[in-house]
py3Dmol code that shows the C-alpha trace and the ligand (Angstrom):
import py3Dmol

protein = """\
ATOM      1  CA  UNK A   1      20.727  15.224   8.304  1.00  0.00           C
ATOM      2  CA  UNK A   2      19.696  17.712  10.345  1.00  0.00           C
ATOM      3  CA  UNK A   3      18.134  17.675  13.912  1.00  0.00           C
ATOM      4  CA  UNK A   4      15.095  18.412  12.807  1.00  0.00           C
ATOM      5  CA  UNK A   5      14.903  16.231  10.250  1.00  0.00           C
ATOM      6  CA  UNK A   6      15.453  12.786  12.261  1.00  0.00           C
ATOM      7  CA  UNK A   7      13.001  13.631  14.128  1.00  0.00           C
ATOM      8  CA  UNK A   8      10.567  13.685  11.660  1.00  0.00           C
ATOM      9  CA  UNK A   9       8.057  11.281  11.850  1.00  0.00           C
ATOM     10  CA  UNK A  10       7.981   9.047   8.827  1.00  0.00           C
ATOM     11  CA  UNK A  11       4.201   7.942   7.483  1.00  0.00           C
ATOM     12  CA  UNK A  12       3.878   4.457   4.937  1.00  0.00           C
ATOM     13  CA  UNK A  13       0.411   5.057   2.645  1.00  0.00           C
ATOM     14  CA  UNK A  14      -1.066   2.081   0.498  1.00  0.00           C
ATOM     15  CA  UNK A  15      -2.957   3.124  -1.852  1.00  0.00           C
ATOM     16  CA  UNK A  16      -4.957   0.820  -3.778  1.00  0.00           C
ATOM     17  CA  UNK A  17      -6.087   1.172  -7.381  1.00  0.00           C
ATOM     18  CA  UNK A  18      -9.559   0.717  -6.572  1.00  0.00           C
ATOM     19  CA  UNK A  19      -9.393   3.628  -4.034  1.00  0.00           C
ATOM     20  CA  UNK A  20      -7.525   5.434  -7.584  1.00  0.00           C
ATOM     21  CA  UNK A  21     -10.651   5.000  -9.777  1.00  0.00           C
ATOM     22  CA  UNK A  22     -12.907   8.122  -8.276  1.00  0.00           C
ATOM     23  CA  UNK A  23     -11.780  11.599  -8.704  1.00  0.00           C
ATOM     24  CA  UNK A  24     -13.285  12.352  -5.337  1.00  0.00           C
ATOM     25  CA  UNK A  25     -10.800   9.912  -3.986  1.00  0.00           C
ATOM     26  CA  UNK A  26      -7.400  11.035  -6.063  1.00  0.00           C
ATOM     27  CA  UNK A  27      -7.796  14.202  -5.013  1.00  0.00           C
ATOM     28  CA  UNK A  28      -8.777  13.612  -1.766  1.00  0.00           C
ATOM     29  CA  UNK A  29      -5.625  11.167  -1.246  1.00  0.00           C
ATOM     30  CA  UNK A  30      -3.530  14.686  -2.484  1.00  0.00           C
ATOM     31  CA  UNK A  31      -5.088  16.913  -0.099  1.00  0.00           C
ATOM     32  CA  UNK A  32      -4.698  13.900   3.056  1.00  0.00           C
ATOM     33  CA  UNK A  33      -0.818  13.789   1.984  1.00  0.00           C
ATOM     34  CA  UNK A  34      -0.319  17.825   1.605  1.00  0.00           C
ATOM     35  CA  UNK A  35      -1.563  17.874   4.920  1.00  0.00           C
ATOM     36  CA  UNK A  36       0.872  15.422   6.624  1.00  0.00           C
ATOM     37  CA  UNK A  37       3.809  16.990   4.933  1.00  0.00           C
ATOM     38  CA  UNK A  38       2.729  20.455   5.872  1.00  0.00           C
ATOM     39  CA  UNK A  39       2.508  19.196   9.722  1.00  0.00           C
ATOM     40  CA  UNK A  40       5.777  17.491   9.244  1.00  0.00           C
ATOM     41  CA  UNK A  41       5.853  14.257   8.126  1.00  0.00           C
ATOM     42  CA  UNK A  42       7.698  12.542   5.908  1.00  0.00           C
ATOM     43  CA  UNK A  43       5.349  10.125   3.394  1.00  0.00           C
ATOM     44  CA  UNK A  44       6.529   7.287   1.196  1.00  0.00           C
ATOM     45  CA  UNK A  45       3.860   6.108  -0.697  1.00  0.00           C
ATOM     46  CA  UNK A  46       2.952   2.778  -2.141  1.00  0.00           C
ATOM     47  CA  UNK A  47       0.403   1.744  -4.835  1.00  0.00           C
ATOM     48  CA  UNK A  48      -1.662  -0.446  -7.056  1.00  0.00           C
ATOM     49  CA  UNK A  49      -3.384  -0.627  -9.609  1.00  0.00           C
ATOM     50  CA  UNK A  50      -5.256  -4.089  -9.887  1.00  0.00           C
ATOM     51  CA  UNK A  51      -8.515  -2.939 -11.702  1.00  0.00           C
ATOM     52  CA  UNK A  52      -6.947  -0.823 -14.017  1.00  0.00           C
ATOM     53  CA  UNK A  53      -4.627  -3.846 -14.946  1.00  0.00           C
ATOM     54  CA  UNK A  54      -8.172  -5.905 -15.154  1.00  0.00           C
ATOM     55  CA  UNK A  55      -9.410  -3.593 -17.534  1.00  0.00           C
ATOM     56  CA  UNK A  56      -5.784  -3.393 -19.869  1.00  0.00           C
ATOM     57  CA  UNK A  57      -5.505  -6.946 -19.708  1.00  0.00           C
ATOM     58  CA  UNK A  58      -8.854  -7.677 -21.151  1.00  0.00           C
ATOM     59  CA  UNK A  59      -8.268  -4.365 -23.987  1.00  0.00           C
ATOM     60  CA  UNK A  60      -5.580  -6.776 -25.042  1.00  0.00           C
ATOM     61  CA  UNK A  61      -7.822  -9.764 -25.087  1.00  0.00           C
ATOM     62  CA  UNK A  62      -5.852 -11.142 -21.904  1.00  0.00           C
ATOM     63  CA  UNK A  63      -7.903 -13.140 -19.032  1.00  0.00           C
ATOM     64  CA  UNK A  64      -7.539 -11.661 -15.460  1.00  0.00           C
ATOM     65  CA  UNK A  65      -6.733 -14.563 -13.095  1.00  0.00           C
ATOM     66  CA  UNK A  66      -6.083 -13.952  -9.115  1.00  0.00           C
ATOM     67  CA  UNK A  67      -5.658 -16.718  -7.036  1.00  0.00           C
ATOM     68  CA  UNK A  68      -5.805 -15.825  -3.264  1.00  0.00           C
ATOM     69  CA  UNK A  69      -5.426 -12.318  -4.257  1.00  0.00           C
ATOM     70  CA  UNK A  70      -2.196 -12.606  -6.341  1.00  0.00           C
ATOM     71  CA  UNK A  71      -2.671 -12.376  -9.863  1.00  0.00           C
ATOM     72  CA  UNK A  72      -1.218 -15.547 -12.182  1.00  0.00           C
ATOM     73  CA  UNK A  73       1.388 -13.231 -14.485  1.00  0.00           C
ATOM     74  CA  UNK A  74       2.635 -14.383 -17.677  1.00  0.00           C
ATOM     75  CA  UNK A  75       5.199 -12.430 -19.108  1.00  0.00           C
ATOM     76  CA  UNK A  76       2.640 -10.518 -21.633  1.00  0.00           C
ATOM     77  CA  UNK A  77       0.387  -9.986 -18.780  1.00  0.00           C
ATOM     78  CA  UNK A  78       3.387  -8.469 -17.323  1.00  0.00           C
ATOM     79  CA  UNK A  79       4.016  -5.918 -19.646  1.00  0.00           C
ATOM     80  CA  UNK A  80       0.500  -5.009 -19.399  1.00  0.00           C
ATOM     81  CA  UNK A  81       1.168  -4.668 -15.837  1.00  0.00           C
ATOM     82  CA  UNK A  82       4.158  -2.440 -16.158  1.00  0.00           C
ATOM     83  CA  UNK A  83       1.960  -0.206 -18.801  1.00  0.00           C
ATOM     84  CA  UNK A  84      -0.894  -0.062 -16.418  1.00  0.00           C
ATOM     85  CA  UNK A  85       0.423   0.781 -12.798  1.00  0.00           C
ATOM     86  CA  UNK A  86       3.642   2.470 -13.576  1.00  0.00           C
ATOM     87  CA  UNK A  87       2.485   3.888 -17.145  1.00  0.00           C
ATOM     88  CA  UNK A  88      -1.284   4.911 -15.962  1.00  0.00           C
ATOM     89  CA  UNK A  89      -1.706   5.037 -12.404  1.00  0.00           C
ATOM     90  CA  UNK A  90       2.245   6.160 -10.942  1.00  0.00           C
ATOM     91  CA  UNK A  91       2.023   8.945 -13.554  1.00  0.00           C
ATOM     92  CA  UNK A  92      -1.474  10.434 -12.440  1.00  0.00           C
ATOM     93  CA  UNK A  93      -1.280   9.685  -8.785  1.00  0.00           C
ATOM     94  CA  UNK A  94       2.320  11.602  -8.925  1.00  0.00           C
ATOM     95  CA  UNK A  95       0.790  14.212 -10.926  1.00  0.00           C
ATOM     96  CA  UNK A  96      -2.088  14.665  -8.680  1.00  0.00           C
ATOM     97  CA  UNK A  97       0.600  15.310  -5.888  1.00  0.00           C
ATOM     98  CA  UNK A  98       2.211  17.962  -7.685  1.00  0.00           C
ATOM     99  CA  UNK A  99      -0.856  20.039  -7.996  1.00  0.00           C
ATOM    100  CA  UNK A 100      -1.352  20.247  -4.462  1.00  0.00           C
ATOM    101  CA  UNK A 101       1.956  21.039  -3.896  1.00  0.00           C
ATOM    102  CA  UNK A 102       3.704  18.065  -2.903  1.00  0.00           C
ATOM    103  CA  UNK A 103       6.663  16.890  -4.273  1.00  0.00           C
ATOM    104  CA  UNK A 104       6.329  13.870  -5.770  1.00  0.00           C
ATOM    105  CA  UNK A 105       9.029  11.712  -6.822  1.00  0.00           C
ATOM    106  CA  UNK A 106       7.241   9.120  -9.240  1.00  0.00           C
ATOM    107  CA  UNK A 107       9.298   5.839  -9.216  1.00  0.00           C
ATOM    108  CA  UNK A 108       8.536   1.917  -9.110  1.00  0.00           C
ATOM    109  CA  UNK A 109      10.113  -0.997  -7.021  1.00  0.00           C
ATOM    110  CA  UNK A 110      12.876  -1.522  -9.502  1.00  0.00           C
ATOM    111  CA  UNK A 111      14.456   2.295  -9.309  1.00  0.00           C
ATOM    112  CA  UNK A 112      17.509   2.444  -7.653  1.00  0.00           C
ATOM    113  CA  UNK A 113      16.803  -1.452  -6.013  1.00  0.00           C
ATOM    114  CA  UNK A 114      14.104   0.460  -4.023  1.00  0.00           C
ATOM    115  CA  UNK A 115      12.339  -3.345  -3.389  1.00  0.00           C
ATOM    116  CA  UNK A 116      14.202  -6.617  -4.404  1.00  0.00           C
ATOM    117  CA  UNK A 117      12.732  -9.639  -5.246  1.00  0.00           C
ATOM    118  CA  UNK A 118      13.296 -13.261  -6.166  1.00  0.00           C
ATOM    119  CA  UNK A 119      10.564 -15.336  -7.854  1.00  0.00           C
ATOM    120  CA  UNK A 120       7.345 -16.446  -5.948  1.00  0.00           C
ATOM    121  CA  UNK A 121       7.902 -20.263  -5.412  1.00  0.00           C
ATOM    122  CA  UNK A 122       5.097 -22.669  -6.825  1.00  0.00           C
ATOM    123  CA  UNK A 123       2.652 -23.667  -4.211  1.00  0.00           C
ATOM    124  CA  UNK A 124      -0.285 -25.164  -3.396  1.00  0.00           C
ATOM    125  CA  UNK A 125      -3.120 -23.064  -2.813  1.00  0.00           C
ATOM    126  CA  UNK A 126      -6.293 -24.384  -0.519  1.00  0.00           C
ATOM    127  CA  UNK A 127      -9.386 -24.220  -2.976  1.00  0.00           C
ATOM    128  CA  UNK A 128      -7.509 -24.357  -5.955  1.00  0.00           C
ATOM    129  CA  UNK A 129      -6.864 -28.068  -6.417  1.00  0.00           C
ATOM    130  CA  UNK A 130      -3.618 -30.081  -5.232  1.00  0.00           C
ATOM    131  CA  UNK A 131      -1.429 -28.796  -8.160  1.00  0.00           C
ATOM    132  CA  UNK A 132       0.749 -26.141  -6.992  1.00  0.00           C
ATOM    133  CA  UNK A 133       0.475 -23.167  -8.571  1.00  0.00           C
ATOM    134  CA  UNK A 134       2.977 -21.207 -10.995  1.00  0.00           C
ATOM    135  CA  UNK A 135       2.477 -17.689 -10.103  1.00  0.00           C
ATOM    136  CA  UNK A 136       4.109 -17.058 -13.263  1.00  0.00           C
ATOM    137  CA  UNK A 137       6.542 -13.300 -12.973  1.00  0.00           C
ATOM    138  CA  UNK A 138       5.272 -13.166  -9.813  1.00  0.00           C
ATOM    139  CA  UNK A 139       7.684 -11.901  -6.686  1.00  0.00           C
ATOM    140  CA  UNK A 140       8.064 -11.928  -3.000  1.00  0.00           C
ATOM    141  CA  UNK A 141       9.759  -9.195  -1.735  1.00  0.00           C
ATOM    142  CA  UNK A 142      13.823 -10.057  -0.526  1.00  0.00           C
ATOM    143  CA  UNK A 143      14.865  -6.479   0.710  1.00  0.00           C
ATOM    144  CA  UNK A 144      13.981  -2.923   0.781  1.00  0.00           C
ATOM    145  CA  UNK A 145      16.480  -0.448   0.387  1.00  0.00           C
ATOM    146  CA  UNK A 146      15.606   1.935   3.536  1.00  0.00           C
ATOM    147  CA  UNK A 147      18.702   3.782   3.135  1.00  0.00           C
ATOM    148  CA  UNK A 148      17.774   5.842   0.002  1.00  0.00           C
ATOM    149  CA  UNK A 149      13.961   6.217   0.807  1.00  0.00           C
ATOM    150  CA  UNK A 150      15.276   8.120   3.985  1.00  0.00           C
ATOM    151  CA  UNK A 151      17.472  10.171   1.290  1.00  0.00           C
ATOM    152  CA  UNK A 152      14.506  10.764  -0.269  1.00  0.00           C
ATOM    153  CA  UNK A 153      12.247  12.182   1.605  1.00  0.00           C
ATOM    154  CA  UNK A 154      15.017  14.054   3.560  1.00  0.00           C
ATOM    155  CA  UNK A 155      15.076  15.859  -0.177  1.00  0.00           C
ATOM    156  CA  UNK A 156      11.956  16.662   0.754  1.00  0.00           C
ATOM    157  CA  UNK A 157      10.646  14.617  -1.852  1.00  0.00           C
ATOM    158  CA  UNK A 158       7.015  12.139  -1.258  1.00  0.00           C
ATOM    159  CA  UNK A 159       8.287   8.770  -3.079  1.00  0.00           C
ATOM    160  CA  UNK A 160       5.373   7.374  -5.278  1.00  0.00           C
ATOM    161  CA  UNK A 161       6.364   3.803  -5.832  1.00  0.00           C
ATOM    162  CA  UNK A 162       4.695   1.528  -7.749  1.00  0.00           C
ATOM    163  CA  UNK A 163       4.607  -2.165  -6.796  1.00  0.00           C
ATOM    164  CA  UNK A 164       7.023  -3.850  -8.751  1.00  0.00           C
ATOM    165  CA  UNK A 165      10.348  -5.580  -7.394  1.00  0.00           C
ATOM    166  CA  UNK A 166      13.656  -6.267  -9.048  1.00  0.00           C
ATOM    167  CA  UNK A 167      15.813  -9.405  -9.107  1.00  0.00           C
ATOM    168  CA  UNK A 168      19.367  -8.243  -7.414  1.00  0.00           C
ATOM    169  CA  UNK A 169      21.139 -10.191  -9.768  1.00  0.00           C
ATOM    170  CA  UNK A 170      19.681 -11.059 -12.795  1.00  0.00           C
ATOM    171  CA  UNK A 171      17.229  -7.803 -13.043  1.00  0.00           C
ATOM    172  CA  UNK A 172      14.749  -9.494 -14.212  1.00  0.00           C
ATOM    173  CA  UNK A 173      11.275  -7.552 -12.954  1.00  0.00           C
ATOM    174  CA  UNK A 174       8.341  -9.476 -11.005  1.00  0.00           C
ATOM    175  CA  UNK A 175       5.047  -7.886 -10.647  1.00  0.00           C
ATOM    176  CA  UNK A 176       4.361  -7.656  -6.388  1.00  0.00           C
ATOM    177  CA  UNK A 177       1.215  -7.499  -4.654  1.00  0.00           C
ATOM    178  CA  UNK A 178       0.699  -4.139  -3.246  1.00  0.00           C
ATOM    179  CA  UNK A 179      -0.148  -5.056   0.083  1.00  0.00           C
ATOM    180  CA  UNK A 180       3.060  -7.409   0.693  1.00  0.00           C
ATOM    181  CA  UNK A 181       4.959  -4.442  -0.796  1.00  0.00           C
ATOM    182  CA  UNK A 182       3.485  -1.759   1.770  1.00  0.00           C
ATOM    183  CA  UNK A 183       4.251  -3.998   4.654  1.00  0.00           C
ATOM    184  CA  UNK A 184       7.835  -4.783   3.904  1.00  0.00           C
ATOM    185  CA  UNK A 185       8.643  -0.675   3.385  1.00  0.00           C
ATOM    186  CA  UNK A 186       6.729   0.025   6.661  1.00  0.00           C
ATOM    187  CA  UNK A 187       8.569  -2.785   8.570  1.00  0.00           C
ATOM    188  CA  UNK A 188      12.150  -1.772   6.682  1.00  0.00           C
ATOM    189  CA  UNK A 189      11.759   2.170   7.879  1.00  0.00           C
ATOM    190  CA  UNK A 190      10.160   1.100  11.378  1.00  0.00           C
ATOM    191  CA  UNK A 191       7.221   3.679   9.760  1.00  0.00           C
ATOM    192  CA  UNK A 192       5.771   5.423  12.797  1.00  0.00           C
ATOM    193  CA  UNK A 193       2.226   4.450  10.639  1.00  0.00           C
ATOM    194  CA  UNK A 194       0.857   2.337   8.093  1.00  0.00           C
ATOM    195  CA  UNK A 195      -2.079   3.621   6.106  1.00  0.00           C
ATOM    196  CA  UNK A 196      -4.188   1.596   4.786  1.00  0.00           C
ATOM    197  CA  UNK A 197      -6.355   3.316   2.599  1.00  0.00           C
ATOM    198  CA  UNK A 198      -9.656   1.891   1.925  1.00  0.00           C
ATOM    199  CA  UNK A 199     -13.050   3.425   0.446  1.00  0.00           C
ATOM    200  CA  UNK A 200     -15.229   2.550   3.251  1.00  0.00           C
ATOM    201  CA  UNK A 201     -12.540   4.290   5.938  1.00  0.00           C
ATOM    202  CA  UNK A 202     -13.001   2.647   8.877  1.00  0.00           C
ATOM    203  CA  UNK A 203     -13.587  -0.483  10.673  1.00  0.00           C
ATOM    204  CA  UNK A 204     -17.616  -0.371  11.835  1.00  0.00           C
ATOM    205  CA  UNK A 205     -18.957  -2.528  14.179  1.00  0.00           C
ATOM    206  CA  UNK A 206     -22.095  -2.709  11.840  1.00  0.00           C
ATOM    207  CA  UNK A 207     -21.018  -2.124   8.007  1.00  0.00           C
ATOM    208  CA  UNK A 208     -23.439   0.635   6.968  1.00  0.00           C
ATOM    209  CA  UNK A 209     -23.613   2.389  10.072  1.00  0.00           C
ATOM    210  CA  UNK A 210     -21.257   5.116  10.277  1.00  0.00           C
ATOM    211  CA  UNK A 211     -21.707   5.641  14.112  1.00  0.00           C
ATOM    212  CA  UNK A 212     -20.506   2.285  14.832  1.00  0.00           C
ATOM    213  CA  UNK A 213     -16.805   2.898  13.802  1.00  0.00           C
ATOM    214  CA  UNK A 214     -14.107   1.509  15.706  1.00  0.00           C
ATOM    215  CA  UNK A 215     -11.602   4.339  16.487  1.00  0.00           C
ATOM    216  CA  UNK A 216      -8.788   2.793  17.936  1.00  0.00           C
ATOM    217  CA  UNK A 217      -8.473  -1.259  18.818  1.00  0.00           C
ATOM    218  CA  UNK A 218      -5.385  -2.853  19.735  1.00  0.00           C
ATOM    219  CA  UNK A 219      -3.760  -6.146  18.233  1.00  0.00           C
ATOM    220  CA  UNK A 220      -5.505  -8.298  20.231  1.00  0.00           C
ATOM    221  CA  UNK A 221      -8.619  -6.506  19.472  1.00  0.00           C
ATOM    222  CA  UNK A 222      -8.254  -6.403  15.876  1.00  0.00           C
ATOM    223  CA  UNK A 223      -7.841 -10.311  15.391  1.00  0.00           C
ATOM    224  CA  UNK A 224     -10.961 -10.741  17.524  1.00  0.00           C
ATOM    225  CA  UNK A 225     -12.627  -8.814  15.478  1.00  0.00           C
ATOM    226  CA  UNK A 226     -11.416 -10.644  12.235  1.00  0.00           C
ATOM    227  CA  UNK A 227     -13.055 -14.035  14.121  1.00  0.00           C
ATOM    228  CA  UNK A 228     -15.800 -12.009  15.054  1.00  0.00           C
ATOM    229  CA  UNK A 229     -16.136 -11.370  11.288  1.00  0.00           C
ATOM    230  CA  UNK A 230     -16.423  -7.694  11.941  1.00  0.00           C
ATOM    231  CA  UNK A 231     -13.521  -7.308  10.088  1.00  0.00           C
ATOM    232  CA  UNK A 232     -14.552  -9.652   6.548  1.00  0.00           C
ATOM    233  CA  UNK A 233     -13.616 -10.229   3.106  1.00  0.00           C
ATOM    234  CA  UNK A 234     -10.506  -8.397   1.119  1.00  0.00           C
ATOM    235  CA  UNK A 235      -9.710  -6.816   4.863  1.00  0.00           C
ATOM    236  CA  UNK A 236      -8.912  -9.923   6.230  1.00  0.00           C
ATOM    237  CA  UNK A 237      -5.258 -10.618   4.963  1.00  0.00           C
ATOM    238  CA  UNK A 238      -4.323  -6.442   4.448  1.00  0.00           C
ATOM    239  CA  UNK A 239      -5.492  -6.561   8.298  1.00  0.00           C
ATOM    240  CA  UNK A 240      -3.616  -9.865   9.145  1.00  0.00           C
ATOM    241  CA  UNK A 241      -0.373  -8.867   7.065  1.00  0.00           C
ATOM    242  CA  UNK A 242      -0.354  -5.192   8.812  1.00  0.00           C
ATOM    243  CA  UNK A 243      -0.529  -6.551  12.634  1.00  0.00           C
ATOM    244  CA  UNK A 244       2.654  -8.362  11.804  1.00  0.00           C
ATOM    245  CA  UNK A 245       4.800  -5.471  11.621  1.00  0.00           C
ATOM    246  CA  UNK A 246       3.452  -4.225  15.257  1.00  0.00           C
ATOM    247  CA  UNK A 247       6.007  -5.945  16.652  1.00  0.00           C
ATOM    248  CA  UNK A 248       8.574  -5.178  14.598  1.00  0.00           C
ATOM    249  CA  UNK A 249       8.982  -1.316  15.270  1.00  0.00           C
ATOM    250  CA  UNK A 250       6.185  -0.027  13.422  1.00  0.00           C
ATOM    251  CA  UNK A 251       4.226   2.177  16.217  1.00  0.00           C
ATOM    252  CA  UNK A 252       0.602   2.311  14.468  1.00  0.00           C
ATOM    253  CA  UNK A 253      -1.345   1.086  12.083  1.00  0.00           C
ATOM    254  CA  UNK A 254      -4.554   3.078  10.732  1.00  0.00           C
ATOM    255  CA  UNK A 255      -7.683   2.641   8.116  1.00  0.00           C
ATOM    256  CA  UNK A 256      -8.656   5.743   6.897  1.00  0.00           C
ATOM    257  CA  UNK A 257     -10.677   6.395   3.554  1.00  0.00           C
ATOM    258  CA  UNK A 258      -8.801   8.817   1.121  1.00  0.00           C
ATOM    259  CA  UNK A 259     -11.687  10.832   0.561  1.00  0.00           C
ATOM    260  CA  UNK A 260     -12.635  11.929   3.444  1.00  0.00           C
ATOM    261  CA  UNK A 261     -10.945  15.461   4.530  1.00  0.00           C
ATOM    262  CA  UNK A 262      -8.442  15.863   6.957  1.00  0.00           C
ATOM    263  CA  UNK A 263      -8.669  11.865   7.907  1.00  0.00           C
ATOM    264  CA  UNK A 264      -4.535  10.778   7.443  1.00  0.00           C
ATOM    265  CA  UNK A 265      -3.525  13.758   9.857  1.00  0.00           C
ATOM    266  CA  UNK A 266      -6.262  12.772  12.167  1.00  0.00           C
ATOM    267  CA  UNK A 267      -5.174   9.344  12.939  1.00  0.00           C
ATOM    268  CA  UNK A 268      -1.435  10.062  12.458  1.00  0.00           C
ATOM    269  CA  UNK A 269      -2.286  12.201  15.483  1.00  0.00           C
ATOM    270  CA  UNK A 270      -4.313  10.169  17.481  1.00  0.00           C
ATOM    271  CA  UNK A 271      -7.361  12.326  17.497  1.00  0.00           C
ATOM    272  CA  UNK A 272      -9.491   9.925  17.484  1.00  0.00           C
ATOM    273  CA  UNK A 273     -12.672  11.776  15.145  1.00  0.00           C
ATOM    274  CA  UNK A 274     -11.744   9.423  11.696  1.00  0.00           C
ATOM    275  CA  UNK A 275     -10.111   5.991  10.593  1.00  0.00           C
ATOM    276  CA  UNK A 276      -9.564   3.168  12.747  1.00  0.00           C
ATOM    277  CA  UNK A 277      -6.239   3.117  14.402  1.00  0.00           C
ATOM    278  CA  UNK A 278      -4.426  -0.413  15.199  1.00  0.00           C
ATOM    279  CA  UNK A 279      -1.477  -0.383  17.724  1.00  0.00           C
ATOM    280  CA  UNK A 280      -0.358  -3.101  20.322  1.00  0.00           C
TER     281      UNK A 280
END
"""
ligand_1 = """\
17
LIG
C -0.972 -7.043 -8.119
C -0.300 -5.686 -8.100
C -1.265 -4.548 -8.031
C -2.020 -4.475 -6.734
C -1.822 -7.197 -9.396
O -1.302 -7.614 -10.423
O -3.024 -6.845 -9.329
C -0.215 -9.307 -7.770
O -1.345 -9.713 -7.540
P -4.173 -3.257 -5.741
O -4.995 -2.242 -6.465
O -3.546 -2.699 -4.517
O -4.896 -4.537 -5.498
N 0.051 -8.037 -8.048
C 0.944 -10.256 -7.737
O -1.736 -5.112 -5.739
O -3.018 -3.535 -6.788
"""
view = py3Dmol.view(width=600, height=400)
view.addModel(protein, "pdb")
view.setStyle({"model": 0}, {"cartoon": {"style": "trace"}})
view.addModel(ligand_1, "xyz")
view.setStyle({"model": 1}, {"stick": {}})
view.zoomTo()
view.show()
């Protein structure tokens, strides 16, 4: 490793696969990540892919159940999983890269142990009755291997991972929540920031009004804002999980809406014009 090079920053982007459905919004997430690398940064990405499972799933007459945001996997809705967000969406998203330049490396939890996993324990979830539930081939992530996502991206290459995990032992593949998955890589290379990405961009004070966004807020900030209920819905746990790793060496956190133009390098600077940025 070079000088330089370890003192590259290092940037962790979620992508979701809503945020994946728009064109406007794939291509914008290309041009937001060409322009971190070009200023310097090294990007491991994470992503999703829940609607576009939704929509496989039901192509194979197969029922979409989430409970609390983590979807109940059998092991054919598993395979369906595998086919949709590392046969549909890690292809395009990594191909996307590559026309804007950047050098994708297109890969899922599984390659090379990137994210290990051991099965998601039955439990017992409030509002869904006192049976606990069977997630089913569903995983909770055990380790991250940090050590060859540095290699990575000191090959100058963006990883693309899609958010599956890997038994250490036994192989056998679970399908991860995407936002549990971004957390643990952030937290496991001490990311200097988290993207969130998100189609609305920003945390506003008022939804709807775009000259109520919050530009910077710190922890304590942020979870008054999630009692306030300015912060609401689906934002609520990616929010709560996120502010966890504040503490433990990751320096920012930010919101920032893929398709708007020059938005990741703004808050991965601090500028202050797009995004909401989260630190302690
Ligand atoms: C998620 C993985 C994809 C995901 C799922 O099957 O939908 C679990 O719920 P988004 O687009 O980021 O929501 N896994 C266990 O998280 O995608």
């Amino acid at each position: 490793m070079t000088d330089n090079q370890s003192h590259q920053p290092i940037a962790v982007v979620k992508v979701g696969g809503d945020v994946l459905q728009g064109e406007v919004e794939r291509s914008g997430i290309a041009a937001n990540v060409k322009d971190l690398v070009d200023a310097g940064w090294r990007v491991v990405l994470l992503h999703g892919g829940g609607p576009q499972v939704n929509e496989l799933q039901e192509k194979h007459g197969l029922v979409p159940n989430k409970v609390a945001g983590r979807r109940i996997t059998s092991e054919a809705d598993l395979l369906v999983v595998k086919q949709a967000i590392c046969g549909e969406v890690n292809v395009s998203l990594a191909q996307e890269l590559q026309q804007v330049g950047v050098n994708a490396f297109a890969c899922n939890g599984a390659s090379g142990k990137l994210v290990t996993a051991t099965k998601r324990p039955p439990r017992v979830m409030s509002g869904a009755g006192d049976k606990p539930i069977d997630f089913g081939e569903v995983g909770d992530v055990a380790s991250v291997n940090a050590a060859l996502l540095t290699q990575l991206t000191e090959l100058g290459l963006v990883p693309v991972i899609a958010t599956l995990g890997v038994e250490e032992d036994s192989g056998r593949i679970f399908n991860i929540n995407a936002d549990t998955t971004v957390v643990q890589i952030a937290r496991a290379l001490k990311a200097d920031l988290l993207l969130l990405t998100t189609a609305v961009g920003a945390i506003y004070g008022e939804l709807g009004d775009e000259d109520t966004r919050i530009a910077h807020v710190n922890e304590q900030e942020a979870r008054e804002l999630i009692n306030e209920g300015v912060i609401q819905g689906g934002m609520i746990p990616k929010v709560e999980e996120a502010l966890s790793v504040l503490v433990d060496g990751v320096k920012n956190i930010a919101i920032v809406g893929p398709q708007i133009k020059g938005a990741f390098l703004d808050v991965a600077v601090g500028k202050g014009d797009k995004g909401t940025r989260i630190s302690l």
